[in-house]
N, C-alpha and C positions, 0 to 999 in steps of 0.2 A: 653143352650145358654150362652155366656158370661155375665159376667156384666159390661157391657160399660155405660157410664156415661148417666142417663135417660134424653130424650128430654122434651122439653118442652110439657105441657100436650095441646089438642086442643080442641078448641070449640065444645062443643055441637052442632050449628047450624056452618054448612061449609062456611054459608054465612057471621059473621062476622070474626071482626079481630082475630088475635091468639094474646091471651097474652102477648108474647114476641114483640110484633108491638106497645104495647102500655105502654111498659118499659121505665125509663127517660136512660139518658145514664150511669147514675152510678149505676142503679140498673143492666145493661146489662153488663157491665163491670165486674162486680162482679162473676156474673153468668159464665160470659169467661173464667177469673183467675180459677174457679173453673173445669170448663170442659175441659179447658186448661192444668192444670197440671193433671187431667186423663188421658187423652190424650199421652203426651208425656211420661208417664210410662208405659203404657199401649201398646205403638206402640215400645218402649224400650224390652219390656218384650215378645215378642210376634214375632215382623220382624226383623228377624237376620238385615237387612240390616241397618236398622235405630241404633241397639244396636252396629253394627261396625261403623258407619259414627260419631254416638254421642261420641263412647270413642275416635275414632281417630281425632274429634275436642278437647279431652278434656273437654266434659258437661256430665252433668246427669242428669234426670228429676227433681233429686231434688234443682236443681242450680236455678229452676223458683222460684222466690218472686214473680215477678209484673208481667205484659203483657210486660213491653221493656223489659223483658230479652230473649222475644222468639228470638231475633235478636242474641244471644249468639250461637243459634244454627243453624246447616249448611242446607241449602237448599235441596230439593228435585227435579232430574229434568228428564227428560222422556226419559236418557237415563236410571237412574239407572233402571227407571220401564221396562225397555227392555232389560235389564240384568239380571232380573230377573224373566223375562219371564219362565213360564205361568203364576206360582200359589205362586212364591216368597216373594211376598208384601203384601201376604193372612194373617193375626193375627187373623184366625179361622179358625178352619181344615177346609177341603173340602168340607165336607158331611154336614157343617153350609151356604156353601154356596148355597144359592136358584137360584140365575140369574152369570150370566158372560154377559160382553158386553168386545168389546175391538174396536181398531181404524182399518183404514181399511190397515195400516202395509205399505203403499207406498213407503215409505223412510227410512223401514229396519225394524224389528221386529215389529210387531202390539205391542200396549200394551196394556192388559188387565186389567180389575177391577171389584169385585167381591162386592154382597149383601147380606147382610144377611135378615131375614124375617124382623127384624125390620129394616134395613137402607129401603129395599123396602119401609116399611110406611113409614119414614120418608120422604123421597124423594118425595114422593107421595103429603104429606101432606105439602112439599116445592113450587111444582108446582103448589100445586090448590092456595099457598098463591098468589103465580107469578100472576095466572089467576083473579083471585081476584082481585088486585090489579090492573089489566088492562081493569076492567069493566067487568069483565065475570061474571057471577051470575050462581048459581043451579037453574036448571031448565032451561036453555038453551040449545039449542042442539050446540053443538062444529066439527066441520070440523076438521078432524086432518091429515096436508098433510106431515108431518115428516116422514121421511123415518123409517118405520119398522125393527127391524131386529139385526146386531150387534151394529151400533150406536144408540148411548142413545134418541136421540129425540122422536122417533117415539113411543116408550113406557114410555117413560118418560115423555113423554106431555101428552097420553094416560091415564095411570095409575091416574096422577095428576088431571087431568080432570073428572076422575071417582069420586076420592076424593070429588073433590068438588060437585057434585052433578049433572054433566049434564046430556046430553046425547051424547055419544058418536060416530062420524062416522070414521073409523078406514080407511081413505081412503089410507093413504102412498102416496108416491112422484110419480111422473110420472103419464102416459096418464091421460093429464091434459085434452083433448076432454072430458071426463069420469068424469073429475072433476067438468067441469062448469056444465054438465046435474046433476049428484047429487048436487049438490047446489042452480041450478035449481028447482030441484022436492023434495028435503028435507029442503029447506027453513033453512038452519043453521045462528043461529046468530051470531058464533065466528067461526074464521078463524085461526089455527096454522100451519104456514109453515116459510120459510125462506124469507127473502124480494125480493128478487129475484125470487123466484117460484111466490111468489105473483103477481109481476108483470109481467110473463109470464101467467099466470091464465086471469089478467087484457088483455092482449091481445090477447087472445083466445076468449074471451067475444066478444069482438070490434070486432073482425074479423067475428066473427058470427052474428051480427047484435047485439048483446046484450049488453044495457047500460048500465056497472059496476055497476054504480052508483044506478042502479032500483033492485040490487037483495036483500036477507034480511039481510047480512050479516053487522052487526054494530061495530063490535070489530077485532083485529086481533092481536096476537099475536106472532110476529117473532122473529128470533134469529138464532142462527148458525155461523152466519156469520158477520162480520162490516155491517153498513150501514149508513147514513147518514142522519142526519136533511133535507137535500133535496129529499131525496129518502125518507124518511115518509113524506111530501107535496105532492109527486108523487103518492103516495099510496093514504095515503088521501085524496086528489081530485080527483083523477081519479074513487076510490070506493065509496065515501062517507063514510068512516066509520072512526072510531077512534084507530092507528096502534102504539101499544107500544111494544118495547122493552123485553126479555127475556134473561138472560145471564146462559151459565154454559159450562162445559167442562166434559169431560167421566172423567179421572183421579181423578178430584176433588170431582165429580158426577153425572153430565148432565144437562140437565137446568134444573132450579130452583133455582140456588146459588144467584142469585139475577134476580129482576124484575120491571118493570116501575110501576109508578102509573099513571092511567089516569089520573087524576085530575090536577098534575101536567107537566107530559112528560118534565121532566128534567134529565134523565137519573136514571139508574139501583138502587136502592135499594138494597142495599149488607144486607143478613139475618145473621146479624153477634151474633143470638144465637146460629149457630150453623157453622162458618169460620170463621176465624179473618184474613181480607183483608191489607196486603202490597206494596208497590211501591216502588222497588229496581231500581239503576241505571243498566240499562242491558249492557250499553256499557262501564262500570270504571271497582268496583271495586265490584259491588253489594255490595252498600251500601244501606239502605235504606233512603228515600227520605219522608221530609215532606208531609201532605196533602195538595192537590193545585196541587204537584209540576207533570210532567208526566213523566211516568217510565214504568217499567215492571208490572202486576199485580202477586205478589203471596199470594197465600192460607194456611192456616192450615185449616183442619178439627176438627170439636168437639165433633160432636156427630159419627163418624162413627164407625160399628163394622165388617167388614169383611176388608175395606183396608182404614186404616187411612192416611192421607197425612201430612207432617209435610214441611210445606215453602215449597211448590210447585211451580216451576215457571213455569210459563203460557206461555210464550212471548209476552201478549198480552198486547198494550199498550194503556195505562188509567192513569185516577188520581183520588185520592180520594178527597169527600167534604162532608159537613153535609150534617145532613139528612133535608129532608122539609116534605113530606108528611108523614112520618116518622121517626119522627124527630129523634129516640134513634140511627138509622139503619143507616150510613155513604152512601153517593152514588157515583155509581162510574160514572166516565165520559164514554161517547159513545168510542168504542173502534176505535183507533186509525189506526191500524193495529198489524199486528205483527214484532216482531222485526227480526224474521229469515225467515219474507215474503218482507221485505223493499228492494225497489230495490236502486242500485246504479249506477247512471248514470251518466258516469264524474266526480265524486265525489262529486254527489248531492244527498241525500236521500230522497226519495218520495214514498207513498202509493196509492196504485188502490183506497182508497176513499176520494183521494186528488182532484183525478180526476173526480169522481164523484161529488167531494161537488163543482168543477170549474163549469162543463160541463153542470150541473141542472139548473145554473144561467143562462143560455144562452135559450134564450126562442127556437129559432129554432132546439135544438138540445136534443135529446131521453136520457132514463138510458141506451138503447146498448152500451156497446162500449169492447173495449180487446187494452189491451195494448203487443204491439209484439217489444221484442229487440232482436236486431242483431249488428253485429260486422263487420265494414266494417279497415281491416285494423287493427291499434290499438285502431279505435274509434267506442265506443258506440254509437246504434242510437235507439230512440224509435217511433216508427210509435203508435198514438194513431186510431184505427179504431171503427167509431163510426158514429151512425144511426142519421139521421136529422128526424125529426118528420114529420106524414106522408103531413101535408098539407104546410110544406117550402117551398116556390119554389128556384130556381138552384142561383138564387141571394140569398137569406136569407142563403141559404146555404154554400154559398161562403165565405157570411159573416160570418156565425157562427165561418165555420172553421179557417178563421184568427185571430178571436175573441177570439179561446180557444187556440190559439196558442200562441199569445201574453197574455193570461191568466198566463197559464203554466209558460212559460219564468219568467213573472212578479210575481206570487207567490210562484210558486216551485225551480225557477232562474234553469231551465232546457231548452234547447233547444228541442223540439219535433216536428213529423211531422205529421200534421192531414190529416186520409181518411177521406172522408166521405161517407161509405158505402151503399150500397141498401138498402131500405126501407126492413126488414126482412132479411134478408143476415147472420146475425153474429147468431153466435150459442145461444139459450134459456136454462134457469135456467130449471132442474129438482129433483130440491134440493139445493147443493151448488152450485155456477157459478163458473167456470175458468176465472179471468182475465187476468192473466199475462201469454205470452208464450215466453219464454226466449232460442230462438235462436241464442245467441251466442255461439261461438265455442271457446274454449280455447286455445290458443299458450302454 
C-alpha cells in the first residue's frame, strides 16, 4: 500500500469525540499545511492529469508555504474526471483498489472514484463522525434508506454506521409499504435517507392510519439532496423526532464530508482534518470569495489514497462561517442550490428551494410541488404545480395559491403561475425527487 499522509488516530470508544473535533483552530491548521503539501506531491506524482494541469498553470507542489497558496493552483472539475474515465484519476494501481462507486452518467460519462482499504476506514470512520454528531449513539439500531449500490449513500452511510457501533438495517430506497412495516416491527431509533423520501415515508404512515409521530424513531439523518429550514419543521413535527443535516458528494467522497450537530442545527460542520473547504465565484472569474460571502463550494482532499481531489468544484452553492459546536471545524451554510441547476427565467435566477422555503410558510399548502417551464413564443413561463394540505378547503386553497403567487413575484421578482394540484397527484420521492421539468423548446 502506499504512503499517504496518516489520518488522524480514533477513539477507543466510537461513542466519543475524535481528537481532531477537539483541535483549536491553529492546531488544525497546522495539521492542513502539513497533509496539504502531501497531498499536492502526491497527486503530482502519481495522476498524470493533475502533473499536466499543475505545469500548464506554471505551479508545483513545492510552490505551497501557507494554506492561501492552494489558490495558486488550478481547479478540478467533473469534466476532467470524465475525461478520464475509467481509472485515469486512480494514484494507485488497480489491484490497490477495493470498491469503485461512480454517478449514474445522465449527462454524459459517469464518473468514477475509486478506494482504497484505508480510504474505506477512513470514510467510514467520517460517517459515524456525521452520525455522532446528529445524536445517533452505538447501540442504536439505524434504519438506512440510501439507495444501495453504485452511489455512495447507501454504503457509505452503511459502513459509517457499522463504525459507529449500531445496528444496522440495510433497507435501501424504494417500496417504502416495506419500509413503514420494518420500522414498525424493528423499532429503529435512527432514520438515514434523503428528505424527501423522508417525507414520502411520513405519508405512507398517514395514509395507513399510522401516527408518524408514535413510532420509535428519534433521530434522522438526511442529505443527498438541498433542503430547507422549513422542510426540517416539516419533518420535525410531522415525525417527532430530531432531523439534521449530512453533506458529501461521490467525487470528493460521499457523505460524510461534513455533518450537523444536534445540539445546535445550524448547519454542516466541514471535517477540515481531512478537506480544506473553498467558496469561488461561479459566475466571474473563479475567484475565491471571503467567509460569509456565497459562492460555489470547492474541496481539496487530505487524506485520500486511491483518488485525491485537488480544488474540486462542486456547483453546489454555500458559504462558509465559524465553527460553534465545533468550534476548530468552519460550517458550511445549508446548500443553496446548484449553480448548473439554477433556473433562468426572464432573466431572473431562482432555486427549487426557494420555492420550497416560500410555499412552507403558507399554512394551506404541502412540501409537493414540481416546477414545469415552458416556452410560449419567445416567452418563458413557469407553472408551479403544487399539493394543498389534505384538510384546506377550496377557499384556503384559493388563497394559498394567490398567496404564493404574489410570494414568488415579491421575493424571487419572477412572475409564475400556481396549480394547485390533487390531494396525492404529483409524483413521490424514492430517493432523490425531480423537481424541475424543463419543457421548453429551443429556437
Amino acid at each position: 500500500m502506499n504512503n499517504a499522509s496518516p489520518v488522524a488516530s480514533q477513539p477507543a470508544d466510537p461513542g466519543r469525540l475524535d481528537p481532531a473535533e477537539l483541535m483549536g483552530r491553529g492546531e488544525l491548521e497546522a495539521l492542513q499545511l502539513i497533509r496539504l503539501k502531501h497531498t499536492l506531491a502526491y497527486a503530482y506524482d502519481r495522476v498524470p492529469l493533475y502533473k499536466r494541469k499543475f505545469d500548464a498553470a506554471g505551479v508545483h507542489p513545492s510552490d505551497l508555504h501557507e494554506l492561501a497558496d492552494l489558490a495558486k493552483f488550478p481547479y478540478t472539475t467533473k469534466e476532467d474526471l470524465r475525461q478520464e474515465y475509467p481509472f485515469g484519476m486512480f494514484a494507485v494501481p488497480r489491484d490497490q483498489v477495493v470498491r469503485i462507486h461512480a454517478s449514474s452518467g445522465t449527462t454524459g460519462r459517469p464518473t468514477v472514484v475509486g478506494y482504497t482499504r484505508n480510504d474505506i476506514t477512513m470514510w467510514a470512520s467520517l460517517v459515524a463522525r456525521s452520525m455522532r454528531a446528529s445524536g445517533v449513539r452505538p447501540g442504536m439500531v439505524v434504519h438506512n434508506a440510501y439507495g444501495y449500490g453504485l452511489f455512495t449513500g447507501g454504503l457509505g452511510a452503511h459502513y459509517g454506521a457499522e463504525a459507529l457501533g449500531t445496528t444496522v438495517v440495510p433497507m435501501s430506497g424504494g417500496q417504502t409499504e416495506k419500509q413503514v412495516q420494518l420500522i414498525q416491527d424493528f423499532a429503529p431509533d435512527a432514520i438515514m435517507c434523503t428528505p424527501t423520501y423522508l417525507l414520502t415515508i411520513m405519508d405512507a404512515m398517514a395514509s395507513r392510519g399510522i401516527d408518524p409521530r408514535s413510532t420509535s424513531l428519534k433521530f434522522a439523518v438526511c442529505g443527498a439532496e438541498p433542503w430547507t429550514e422549513e422542510m426540517r419543521r416539516e419533518l420535525e413535527t410531522g415525525m417527532g423526532l430530531d432531523a439534521c443535516d449530512i453533506y458529501g458528494l461521490s467525487e470528493v467522497m460521499g457523505p460524510g464530508v461534513a455533518g450537523e450537530c444536534v445540539e445546535t442545527k445550524d448547519g454542516n460542520h466541514i471535517w477540515e482534518d481531512h478537506f480544506i473547504p473553498e467558496i469561488i465565484d461561479p459566475f466571474d472569474d473563479g475567484s475565491v470569495l471571503p467567509d460569509g460571502q456565497t459562492g460555489e463550494l470547492v474541496f481539496t482532499s487530505l487524506t485520500k489514497e486511491a483518488m485525491p481531489v485537488i480544488r474540486y468544484r462542486t456547483k453546489d452553492l454555500s458559504s462558509l462561517h465559524p465553527g460553534t459546536a465545533r468550534p476548530a471545524m468552519r460550517r458550511m451554510a445549508r446548500i443553496s442550490g446548484r449553480s448548473d441547476d439554477m433556473i433562468i427565467l426572464r432573466g431572473v435566477n431562482l432555486f427549487p428551494s426557494q420555492i420550497e422555503e416560500i410555499a412552507l410558510r403558507i399554512p394551506a399548502l404541502s412540501p409537493h410541488f414540481q416546477l414545469e417551464l415552458t416556452r410560449s413564443g419567445h416567452r418563458d413561463e413557469m407553472t408551479i404545480h403544487i399539493e394543498p394540505r389534505p384538510d384546506a378547503t377550496e377557499e384556503a386553497r384559493a388563497a394559498a395559491a394567490e398567496a404564493l403567487r404574489r410570494a414568488v413575484k415579491t421575493y424571487i421578482g419572477s412572475t409564475a403561475v400556481v396549480d394547485i394540484a390533487a390531494p396525492g397527484s404529483l409524483a413521490r420521492s424514492s430517493g432523490k425527487l425531480r423537481r424541475v421539468y424543463d419543457n421548453r423548446t429551443r429556437d
